[in-house]
PyMOL Python script that loads the backbone (N, CA, C, O; Angstrom):
from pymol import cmd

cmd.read_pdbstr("""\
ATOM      1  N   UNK A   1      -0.510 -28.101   3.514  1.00  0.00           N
ATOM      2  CA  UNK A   1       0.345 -27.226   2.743  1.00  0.00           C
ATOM      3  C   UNK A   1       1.606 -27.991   2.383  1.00  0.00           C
ATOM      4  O   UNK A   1       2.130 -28.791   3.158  1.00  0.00           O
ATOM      5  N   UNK A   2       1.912 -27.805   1.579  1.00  0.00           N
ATOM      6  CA  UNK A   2       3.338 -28.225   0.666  1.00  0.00           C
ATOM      7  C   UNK A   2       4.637 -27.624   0.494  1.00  0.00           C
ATOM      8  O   UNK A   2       4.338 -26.521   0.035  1.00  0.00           O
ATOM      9  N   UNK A   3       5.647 -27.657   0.561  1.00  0.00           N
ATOM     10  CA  UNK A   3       6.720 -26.701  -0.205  1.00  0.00           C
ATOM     11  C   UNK A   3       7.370 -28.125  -1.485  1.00  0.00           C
ATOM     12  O   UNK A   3       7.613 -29.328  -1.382  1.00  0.00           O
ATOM     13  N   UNK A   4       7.421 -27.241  -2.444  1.00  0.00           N
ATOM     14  CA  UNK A   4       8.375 -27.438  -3.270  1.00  0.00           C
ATOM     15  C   UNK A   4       9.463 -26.663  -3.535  1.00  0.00           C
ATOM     16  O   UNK A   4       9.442 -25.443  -3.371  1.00  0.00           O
ATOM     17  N   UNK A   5      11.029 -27.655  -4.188  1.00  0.00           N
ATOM     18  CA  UNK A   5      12.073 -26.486  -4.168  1.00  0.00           C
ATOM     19  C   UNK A   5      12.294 -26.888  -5.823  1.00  0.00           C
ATOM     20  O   UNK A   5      12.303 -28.064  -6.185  1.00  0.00           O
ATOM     21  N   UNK A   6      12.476 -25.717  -6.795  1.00  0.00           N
ATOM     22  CA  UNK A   6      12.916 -25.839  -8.243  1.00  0.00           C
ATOM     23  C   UNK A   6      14.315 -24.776  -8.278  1.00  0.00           C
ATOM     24  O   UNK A   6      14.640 -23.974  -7.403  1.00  0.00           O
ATOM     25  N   UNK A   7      14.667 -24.919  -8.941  1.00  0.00           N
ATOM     26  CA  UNK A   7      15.966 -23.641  -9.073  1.00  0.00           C
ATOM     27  C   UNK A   7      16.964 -24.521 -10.448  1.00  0.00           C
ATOM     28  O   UNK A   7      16.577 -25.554 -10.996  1.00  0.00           O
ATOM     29  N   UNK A   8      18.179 -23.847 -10.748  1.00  0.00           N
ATOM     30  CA  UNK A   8      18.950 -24.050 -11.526  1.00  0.00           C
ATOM     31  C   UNK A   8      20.610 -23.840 -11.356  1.00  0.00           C
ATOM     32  O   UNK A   8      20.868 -22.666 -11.622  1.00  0.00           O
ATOM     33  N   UNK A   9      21.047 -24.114 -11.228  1.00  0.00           N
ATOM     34  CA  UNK A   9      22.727 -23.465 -11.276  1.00  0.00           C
ATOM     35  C   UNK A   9      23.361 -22.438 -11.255  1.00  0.00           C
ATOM     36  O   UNK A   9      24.529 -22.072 -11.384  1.00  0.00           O
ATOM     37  N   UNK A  10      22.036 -21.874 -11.003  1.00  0.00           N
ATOM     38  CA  UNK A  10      23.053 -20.010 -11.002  1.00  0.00           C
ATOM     39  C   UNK A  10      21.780 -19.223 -10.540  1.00  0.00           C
ATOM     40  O   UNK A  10      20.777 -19.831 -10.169  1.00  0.00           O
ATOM     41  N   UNK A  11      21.841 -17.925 -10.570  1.00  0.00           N
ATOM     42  CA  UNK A  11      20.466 -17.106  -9.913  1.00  0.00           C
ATOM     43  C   UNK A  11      19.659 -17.286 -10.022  1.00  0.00           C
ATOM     44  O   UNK A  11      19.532 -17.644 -11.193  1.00  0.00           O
ATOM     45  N   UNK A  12      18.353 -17.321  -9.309  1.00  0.00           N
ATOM     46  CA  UNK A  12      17.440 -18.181  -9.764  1.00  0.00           C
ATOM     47  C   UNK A  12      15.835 -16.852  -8.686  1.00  0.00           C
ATOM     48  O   UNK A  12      15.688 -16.739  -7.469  1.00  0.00           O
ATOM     49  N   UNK A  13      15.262 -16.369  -9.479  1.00  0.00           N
ATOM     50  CA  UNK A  13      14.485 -15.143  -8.589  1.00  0.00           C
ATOM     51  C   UNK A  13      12.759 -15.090  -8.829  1.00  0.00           C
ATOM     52  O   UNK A  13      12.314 -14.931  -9.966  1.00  0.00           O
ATOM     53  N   UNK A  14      12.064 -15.204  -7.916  1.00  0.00           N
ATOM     54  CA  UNK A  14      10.623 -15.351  -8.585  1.00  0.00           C
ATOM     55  C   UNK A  14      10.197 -13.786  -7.858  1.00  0.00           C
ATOM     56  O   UNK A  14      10.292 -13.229  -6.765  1.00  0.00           O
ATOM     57  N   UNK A  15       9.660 -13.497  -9.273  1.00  0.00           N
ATOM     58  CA  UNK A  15       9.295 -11.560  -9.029  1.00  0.00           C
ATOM     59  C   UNK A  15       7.675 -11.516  -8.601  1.00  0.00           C
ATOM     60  O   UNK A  15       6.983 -10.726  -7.959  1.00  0.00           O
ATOM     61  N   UNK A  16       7.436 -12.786  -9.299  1.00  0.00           N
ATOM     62  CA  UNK A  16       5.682 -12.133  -8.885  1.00  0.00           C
ATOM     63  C   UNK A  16       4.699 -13.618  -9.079  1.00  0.00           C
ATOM     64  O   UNK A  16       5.020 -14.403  -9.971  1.00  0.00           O
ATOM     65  N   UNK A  17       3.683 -13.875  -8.319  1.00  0.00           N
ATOM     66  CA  UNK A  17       3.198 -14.823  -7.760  1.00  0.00           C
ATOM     67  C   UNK A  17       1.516 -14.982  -7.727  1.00  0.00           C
ATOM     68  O   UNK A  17       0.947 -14.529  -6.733  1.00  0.00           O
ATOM     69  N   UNK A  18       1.025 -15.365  -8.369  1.00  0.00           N
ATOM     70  CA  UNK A  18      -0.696 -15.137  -8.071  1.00  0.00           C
ATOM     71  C   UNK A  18      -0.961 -17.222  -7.694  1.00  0.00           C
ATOM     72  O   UNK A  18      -0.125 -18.117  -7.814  1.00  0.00           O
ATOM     73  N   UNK A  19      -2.333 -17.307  -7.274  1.00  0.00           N
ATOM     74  CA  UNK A  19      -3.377 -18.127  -6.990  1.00  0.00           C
ATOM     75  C   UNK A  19      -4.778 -17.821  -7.249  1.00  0.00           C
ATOM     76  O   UNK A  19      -5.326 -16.768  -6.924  1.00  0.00           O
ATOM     77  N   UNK A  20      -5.369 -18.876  -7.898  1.00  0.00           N
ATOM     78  CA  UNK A  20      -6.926 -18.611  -8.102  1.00  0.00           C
ATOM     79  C   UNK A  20      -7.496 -20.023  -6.705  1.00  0.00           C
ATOM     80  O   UNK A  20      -6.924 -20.990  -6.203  1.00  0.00           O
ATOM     81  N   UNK A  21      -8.932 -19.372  -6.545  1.00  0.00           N
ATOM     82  CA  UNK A  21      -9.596 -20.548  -5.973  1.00  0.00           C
ATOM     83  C   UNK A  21      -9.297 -22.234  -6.248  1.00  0.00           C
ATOM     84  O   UNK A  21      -9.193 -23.186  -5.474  1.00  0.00           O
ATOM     85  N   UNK A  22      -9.217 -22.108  -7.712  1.00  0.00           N
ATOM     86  CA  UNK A  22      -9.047 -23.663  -8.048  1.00  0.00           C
ATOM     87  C   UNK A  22      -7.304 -24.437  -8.040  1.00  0.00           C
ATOM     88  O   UNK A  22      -6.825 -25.360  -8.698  1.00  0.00           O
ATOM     89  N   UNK A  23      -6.795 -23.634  -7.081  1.00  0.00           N
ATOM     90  CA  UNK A  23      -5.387 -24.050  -7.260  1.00  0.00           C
ATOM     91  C   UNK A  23      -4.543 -23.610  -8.249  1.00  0.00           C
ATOM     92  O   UNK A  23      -3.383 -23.898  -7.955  1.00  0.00           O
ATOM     93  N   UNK A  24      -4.658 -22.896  -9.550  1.00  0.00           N
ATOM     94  CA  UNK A  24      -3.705 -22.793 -10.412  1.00  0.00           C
ATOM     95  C   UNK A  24      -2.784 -21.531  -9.685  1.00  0.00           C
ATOM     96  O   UNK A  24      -3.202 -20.468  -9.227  1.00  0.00           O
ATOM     97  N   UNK A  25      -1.576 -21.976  -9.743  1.00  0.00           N
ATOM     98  CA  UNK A  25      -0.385 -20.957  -9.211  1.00  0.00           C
ATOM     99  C   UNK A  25       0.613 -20.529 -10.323  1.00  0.00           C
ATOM    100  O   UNK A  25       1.513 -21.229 -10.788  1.00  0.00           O
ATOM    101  N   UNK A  26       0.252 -19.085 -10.711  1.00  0.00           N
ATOM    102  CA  UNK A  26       1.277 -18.831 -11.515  1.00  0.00           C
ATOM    103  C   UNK A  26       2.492 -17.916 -10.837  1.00  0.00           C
ATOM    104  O   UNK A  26       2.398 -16.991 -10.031  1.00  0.00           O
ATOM    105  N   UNK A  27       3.995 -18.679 -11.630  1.00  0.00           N
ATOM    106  CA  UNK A  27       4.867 -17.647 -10.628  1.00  0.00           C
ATOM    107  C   UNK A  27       5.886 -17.342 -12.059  1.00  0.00           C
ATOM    108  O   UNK A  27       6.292 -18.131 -12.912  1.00  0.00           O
ATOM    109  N   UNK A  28       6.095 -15.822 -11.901  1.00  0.00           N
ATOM    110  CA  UNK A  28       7.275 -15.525 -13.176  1.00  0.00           C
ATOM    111  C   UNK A  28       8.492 -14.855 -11.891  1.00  0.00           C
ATOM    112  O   UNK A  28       8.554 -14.520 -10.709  1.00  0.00           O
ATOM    113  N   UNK A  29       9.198 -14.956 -12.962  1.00  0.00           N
ATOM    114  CA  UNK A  29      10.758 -14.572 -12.027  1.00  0.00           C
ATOM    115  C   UNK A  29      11.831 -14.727 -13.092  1.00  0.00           C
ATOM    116  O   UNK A  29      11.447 -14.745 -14.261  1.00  0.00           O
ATOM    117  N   UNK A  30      13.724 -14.893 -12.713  1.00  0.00           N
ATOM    118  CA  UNK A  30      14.384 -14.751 -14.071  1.00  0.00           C
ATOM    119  C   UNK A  30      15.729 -15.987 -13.063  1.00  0.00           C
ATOM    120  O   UNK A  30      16.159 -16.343 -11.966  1.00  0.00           O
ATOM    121  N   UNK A  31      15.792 -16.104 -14.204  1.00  0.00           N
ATOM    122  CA  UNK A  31      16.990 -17.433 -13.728  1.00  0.00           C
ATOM    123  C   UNK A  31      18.340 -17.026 -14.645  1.00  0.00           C
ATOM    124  O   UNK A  31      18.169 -16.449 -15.718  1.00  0.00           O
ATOM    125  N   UNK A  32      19.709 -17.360 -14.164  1.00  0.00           N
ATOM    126  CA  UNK A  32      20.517 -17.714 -14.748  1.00  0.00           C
ATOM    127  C   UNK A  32      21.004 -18.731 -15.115  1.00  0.00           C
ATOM    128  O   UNK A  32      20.825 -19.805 -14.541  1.00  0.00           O
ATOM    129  N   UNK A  33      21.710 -18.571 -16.142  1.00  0.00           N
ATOM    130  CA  UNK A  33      21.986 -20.353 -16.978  1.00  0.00           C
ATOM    131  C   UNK A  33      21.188 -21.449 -17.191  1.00  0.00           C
ATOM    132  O   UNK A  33      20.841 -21.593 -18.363  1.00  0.00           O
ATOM    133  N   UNK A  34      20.627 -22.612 -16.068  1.00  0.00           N
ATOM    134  CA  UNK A  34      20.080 -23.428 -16.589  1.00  0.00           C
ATOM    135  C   UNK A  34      18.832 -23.464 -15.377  1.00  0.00           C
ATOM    136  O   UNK A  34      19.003 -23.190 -14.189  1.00  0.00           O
ATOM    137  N   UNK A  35      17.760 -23.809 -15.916  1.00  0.00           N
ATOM    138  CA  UNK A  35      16.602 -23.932 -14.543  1.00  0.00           C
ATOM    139  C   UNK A  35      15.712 -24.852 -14.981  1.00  0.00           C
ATOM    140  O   UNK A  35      15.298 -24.852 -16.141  1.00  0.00           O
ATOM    141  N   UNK A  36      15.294 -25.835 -13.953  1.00  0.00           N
ATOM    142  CA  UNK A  36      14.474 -27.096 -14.099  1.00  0.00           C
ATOM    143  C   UNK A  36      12.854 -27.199 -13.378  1.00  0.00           C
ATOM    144  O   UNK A  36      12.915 -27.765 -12.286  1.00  0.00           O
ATOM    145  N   UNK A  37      11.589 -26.816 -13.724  1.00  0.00           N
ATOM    146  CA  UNK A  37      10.577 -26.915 -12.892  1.00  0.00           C
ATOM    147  C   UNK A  37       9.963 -28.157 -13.277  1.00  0.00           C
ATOM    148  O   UNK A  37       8.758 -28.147 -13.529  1.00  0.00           O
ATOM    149  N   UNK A  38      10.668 -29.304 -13.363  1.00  0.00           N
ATOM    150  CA  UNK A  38      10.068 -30.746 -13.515  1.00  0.00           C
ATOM    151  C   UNK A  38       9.727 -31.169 -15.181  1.00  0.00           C
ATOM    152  O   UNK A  38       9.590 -32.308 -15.627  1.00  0.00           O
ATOM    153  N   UNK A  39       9.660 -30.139 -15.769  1.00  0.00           N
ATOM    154  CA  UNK A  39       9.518 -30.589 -17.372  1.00  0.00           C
ATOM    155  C   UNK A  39      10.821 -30.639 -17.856  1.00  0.00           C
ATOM    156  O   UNK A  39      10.807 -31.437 -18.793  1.00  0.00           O
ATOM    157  N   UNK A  40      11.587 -30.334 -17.744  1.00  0.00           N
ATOM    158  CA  UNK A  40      12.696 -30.416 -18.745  1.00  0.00           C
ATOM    159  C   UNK A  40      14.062 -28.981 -18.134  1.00  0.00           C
ATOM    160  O   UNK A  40      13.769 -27.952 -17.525  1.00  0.00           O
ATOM    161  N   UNK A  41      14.897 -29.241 -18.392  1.00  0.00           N
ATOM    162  CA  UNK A  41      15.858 -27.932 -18.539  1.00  0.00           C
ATOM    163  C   UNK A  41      15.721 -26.928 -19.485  1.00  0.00           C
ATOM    164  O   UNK A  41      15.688 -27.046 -20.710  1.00  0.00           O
ATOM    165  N   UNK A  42      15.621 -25.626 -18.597  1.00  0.00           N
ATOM    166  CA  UNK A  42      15.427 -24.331 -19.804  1.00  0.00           C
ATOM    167  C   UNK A  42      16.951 -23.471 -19.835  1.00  0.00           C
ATOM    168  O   UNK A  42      17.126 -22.664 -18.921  1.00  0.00           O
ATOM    169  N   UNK A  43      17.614 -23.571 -20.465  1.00  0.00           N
ATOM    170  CA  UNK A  43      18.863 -22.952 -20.374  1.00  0.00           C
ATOM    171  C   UNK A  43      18.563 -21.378 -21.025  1.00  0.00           C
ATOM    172  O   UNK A  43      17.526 -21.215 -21.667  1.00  0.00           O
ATOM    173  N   UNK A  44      19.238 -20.569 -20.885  1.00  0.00           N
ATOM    174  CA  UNK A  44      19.249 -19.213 -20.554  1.00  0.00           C
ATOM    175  C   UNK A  44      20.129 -18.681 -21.786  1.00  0.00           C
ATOM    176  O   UNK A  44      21.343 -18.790 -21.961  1.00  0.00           O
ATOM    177  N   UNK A  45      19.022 -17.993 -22.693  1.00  0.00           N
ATOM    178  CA  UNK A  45      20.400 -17.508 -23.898  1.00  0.00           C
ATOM    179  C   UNK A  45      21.274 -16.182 -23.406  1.00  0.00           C
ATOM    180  O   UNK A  45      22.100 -15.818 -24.243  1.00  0.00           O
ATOM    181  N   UNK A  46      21.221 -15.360 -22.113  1.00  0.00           N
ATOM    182  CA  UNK A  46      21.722 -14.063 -21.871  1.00  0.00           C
ATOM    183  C   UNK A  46      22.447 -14.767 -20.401  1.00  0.00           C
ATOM    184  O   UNK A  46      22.701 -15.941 -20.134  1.00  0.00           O
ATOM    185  N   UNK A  47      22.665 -13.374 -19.532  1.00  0.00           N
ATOM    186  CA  UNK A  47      23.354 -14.084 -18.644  1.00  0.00           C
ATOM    187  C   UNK A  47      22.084 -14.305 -17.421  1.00  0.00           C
ATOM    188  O   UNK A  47      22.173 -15.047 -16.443  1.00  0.00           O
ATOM    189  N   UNK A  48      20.926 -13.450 -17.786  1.00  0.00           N
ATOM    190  CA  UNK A  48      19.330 -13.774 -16.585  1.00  0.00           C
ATOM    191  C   UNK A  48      18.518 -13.653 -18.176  1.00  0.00           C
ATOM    192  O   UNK A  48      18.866 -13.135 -19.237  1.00  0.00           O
ATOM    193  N   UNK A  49      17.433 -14.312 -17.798  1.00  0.00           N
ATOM    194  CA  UNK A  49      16.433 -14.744 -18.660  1.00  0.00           C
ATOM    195  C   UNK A  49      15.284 -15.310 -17.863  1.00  0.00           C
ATOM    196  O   UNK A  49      15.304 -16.116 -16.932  1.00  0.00           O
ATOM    197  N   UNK A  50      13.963 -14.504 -18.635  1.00  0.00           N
ATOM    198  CA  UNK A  50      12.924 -14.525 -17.306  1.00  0.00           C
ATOM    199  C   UNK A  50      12.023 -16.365 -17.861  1.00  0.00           C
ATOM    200  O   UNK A  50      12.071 -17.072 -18.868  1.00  0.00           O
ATOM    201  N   UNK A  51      11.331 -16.434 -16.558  1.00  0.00           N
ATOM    202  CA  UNK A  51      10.515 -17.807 -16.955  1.00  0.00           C
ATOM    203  C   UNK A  51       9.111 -16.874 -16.379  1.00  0.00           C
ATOM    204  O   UNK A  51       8.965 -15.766 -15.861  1.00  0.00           O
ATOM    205  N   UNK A  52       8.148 -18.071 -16.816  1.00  0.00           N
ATOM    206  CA  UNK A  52       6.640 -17.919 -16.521  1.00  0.00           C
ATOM    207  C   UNK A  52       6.068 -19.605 -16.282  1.00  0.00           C
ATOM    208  O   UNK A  52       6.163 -20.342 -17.263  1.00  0.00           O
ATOM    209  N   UNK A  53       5.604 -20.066 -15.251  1.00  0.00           N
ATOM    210  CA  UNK A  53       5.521 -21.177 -15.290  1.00  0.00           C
ATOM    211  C   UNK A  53       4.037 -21.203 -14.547  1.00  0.00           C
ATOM    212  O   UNK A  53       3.740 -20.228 -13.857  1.00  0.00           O
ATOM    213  N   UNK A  54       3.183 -22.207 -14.665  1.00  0.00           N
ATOM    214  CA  UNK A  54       2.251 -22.002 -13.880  1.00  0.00           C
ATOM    215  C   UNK A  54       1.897 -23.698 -13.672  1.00  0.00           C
ATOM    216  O   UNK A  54       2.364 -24.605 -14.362  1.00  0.00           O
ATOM    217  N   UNK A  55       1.041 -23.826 -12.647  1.00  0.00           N
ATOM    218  CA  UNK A  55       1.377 -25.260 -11.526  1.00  0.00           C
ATOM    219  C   UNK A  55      -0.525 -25.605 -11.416  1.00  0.00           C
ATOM    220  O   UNK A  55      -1.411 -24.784 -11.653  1.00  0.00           O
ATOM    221  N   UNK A  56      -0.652 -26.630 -11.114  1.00  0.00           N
ATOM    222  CA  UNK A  56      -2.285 -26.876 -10.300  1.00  0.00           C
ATOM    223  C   UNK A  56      -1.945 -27.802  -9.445  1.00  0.00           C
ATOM    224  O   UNK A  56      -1.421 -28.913  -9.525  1.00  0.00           O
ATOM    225  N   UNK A  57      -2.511 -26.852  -8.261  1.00  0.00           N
ATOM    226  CA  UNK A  57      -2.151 -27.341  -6.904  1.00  0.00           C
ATOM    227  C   UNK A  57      -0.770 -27.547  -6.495  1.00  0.00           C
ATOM    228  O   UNK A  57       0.218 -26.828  -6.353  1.00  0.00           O
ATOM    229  N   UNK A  58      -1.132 -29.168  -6.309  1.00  0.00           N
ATOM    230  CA  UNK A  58       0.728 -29.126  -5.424  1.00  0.00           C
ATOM    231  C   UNK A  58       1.459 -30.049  -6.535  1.00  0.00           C
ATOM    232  O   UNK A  58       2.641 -30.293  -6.294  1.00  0.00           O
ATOM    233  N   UNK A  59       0.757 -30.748  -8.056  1.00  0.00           N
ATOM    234  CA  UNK A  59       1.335 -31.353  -9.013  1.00  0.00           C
ATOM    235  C   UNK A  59       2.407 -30.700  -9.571  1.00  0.00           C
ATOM    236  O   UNK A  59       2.759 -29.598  -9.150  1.00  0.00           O
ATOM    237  N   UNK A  60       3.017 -31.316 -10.559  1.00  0.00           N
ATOM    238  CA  UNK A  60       3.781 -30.789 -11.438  1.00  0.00           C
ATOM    239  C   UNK A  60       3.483 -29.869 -12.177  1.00  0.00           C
ATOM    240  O   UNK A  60       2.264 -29.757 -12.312  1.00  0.00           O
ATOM    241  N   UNK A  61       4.246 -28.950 -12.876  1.00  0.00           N
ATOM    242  CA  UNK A  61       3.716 -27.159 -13.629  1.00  0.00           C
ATOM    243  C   UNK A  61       2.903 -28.331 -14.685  1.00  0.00           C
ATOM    244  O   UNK A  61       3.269 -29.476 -14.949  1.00  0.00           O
ATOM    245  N   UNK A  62       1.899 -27.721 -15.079  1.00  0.00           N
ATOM    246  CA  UNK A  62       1.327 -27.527 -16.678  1.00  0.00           C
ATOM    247  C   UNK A  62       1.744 -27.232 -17.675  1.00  0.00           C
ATOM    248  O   UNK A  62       1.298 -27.611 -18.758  1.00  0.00           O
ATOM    249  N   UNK A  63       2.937 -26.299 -17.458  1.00  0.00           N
ATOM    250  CA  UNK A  63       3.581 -25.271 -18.344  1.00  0.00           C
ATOM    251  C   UNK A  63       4.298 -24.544 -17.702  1.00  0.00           C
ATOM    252  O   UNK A  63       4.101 -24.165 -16.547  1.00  0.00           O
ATOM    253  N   UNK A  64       5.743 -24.130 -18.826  1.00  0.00           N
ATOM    254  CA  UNK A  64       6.826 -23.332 -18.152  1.00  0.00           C
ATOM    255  C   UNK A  64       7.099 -22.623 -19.888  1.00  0.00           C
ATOM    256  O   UNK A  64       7.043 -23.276 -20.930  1.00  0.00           O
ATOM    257  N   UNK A  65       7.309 -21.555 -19.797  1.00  0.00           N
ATOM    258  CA  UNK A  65       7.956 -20.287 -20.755  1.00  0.00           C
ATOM    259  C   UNK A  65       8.872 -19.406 -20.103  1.00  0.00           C
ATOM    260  O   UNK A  65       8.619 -18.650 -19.165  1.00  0.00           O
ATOM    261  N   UNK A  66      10.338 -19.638 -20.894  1.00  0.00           N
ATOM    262  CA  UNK A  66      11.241 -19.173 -21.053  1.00  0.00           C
ATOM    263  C   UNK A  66      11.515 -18.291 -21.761  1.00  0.00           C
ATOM    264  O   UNK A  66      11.546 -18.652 -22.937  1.00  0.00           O
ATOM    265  N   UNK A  67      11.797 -16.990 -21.563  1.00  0.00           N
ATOM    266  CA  UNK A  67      12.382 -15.908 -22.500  1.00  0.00           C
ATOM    267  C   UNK A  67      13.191 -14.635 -22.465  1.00  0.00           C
ATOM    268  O   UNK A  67      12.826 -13.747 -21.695  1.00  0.00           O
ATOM    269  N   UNK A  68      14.169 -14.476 -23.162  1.00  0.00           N
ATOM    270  CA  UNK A  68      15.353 -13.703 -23.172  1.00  0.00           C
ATOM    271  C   UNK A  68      15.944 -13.241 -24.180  1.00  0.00           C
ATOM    272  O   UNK A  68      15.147 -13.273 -25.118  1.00  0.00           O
ATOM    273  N   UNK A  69      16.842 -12.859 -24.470  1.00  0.00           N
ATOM    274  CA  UNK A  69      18.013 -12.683 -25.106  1.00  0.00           C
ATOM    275  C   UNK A  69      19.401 -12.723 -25.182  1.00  0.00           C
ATOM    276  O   UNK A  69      19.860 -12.825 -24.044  1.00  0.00           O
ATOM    277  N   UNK A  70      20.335 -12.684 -26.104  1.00  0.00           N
ATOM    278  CA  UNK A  70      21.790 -12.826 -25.437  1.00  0.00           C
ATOM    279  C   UNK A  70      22.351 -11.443 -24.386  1.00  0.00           C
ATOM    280  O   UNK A  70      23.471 -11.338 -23.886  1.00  0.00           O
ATOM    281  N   UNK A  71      21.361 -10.615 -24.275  1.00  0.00           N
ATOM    282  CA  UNK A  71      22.207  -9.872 -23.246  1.00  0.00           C
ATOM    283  C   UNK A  71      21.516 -10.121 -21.848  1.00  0.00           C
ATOM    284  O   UNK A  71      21.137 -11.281 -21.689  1.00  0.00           O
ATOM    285  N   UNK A  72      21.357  -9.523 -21.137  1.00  0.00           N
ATOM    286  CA  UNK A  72      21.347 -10.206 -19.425  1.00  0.00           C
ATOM    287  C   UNK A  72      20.147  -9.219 -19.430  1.00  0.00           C
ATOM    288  O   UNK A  72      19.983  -8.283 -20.212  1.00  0.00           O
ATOM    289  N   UNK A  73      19.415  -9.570 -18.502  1.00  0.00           N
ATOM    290  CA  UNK A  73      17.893  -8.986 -18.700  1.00  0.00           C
ATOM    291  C   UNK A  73      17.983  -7.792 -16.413  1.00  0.00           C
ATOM    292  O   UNK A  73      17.086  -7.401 -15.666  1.00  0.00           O
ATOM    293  N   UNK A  74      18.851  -7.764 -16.360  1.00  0.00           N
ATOM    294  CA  UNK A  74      19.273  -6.820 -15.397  1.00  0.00           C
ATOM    295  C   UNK A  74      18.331  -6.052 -15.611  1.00  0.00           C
ATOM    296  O   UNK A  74      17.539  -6.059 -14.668  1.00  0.00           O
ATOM    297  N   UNK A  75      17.993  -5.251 -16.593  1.00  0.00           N
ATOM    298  CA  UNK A  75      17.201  -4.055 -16.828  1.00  0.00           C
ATOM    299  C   UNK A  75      16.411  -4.427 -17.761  1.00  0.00           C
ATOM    300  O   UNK A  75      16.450  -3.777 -18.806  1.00  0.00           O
ATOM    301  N   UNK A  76      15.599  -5.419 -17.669  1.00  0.00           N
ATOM    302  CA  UNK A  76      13.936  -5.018 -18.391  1.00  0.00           C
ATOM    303  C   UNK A  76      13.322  -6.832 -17.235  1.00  0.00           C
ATOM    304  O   UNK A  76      12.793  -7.871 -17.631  1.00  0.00           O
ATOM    305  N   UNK A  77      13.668  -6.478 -16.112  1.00  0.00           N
ATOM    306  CA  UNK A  77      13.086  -7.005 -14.995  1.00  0.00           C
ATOM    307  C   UNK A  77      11.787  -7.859 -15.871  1.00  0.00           C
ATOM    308  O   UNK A  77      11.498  -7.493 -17.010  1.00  0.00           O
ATOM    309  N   UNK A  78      10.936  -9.216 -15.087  1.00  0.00           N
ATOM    310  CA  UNK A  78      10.163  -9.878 -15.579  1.00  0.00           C
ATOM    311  C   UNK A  78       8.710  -9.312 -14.192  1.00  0.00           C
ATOM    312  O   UNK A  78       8.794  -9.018 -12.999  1.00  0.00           O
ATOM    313  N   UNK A  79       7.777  -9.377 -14.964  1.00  0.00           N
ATOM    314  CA  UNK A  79       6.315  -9.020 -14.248  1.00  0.00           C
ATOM    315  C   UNK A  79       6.424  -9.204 -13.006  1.00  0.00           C
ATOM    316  O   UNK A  79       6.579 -10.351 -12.586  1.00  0.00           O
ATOM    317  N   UNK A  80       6.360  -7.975 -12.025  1.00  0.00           N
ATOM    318  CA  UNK A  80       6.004  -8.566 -10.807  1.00  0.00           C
ATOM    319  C   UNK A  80       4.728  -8.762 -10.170  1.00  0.00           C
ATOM    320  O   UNK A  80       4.360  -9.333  -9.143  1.00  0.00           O
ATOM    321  N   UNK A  81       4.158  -8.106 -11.103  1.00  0.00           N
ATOM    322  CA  UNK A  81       2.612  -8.421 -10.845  1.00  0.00           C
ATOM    323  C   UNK A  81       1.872  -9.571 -11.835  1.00  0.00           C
ATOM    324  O   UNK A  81       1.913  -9.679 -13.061  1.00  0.00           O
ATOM    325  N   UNK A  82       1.418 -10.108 -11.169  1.00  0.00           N
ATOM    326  CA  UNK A  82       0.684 -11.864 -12.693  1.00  0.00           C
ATOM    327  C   UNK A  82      -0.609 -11.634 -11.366  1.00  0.00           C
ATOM    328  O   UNK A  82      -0.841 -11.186 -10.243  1.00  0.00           O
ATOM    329  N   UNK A  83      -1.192 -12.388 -12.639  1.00  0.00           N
ATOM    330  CA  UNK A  83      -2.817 -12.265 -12.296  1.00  0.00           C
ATOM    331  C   UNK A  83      -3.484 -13.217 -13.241  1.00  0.00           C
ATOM    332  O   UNK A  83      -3.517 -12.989 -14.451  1.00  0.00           O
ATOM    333  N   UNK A  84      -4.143 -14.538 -12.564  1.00  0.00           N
ATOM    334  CA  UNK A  84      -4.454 -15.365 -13.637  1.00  0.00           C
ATOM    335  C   UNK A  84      -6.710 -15.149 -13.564  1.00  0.00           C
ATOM    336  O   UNK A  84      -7.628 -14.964 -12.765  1.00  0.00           O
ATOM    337  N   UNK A  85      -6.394 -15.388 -15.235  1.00  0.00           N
ATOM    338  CA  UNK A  85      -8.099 -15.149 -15.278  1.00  0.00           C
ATOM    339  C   UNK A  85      -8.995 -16.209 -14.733  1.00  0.00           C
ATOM    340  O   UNK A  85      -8.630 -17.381 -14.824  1.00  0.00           O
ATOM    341  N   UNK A  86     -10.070 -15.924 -14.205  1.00  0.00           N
ATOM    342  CA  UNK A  86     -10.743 -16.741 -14.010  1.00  0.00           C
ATOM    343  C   UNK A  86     -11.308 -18.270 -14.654  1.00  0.00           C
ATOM    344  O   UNK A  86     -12.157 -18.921 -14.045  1.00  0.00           O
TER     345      UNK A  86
END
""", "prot")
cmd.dss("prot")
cmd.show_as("cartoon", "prot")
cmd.util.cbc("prot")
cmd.orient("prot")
C-alpha cells in the first residue's frame, strides 16, 4: 500500500472516492485557489472550485478536471458519491 499527498494553498477537500478491480481510483472533492495532482496547477476561478481526477494504481492521475465559477461553490458541494464503469 502507498500514500500519496496532493493539495494546494488553501482548502483543499476530497468528497467522494471509488476503486475498480483494475486499480483505477477516482476521487472528486473542491479546492481553494491553486491545487497540483502532478499534471500541472489548476487555479480556482471562485473562492472553492471542485476537481475530478482519476489515478491507475499508485502512478500519476491520467486525468484531472477542474470546475467552477467566480462565486465560491459553498453551496452546490461536488459528488460525493463517484462510481467508475467497468
Amino acid at each position: 500500500m502507498r500514500a500519496r499527498l496532493f493539495g494546494g494553498t488553501n482548502v483543499d477537500a476530497v468528497q467522494g472516492i471509488d476503486a475498480d478491480p483494475s486499480l483505477r481510483i477516482a476521487v472528486t472533492g473542491r479546492f481553494g485557489n491553486t491545487v497540483d495532482f502532478g499534471l500541472g496547477t489548476g487555479v480556482a476561478t471562485g473562492s472553492l472550485d471542485a476537481f475530478l481526477v482519476q489515478f491507475r494504481g499508485t502512478s500519476a492521475p491520467n486525468w484531472v478536471v477542474t470546475f467552477g465559477g467566480p462565486e465560491t461553490m459553498k453551496g452546490c458541494r461536488p459528488p460525493s458519491r463517484i462510481a467508475l464503469e467497468p
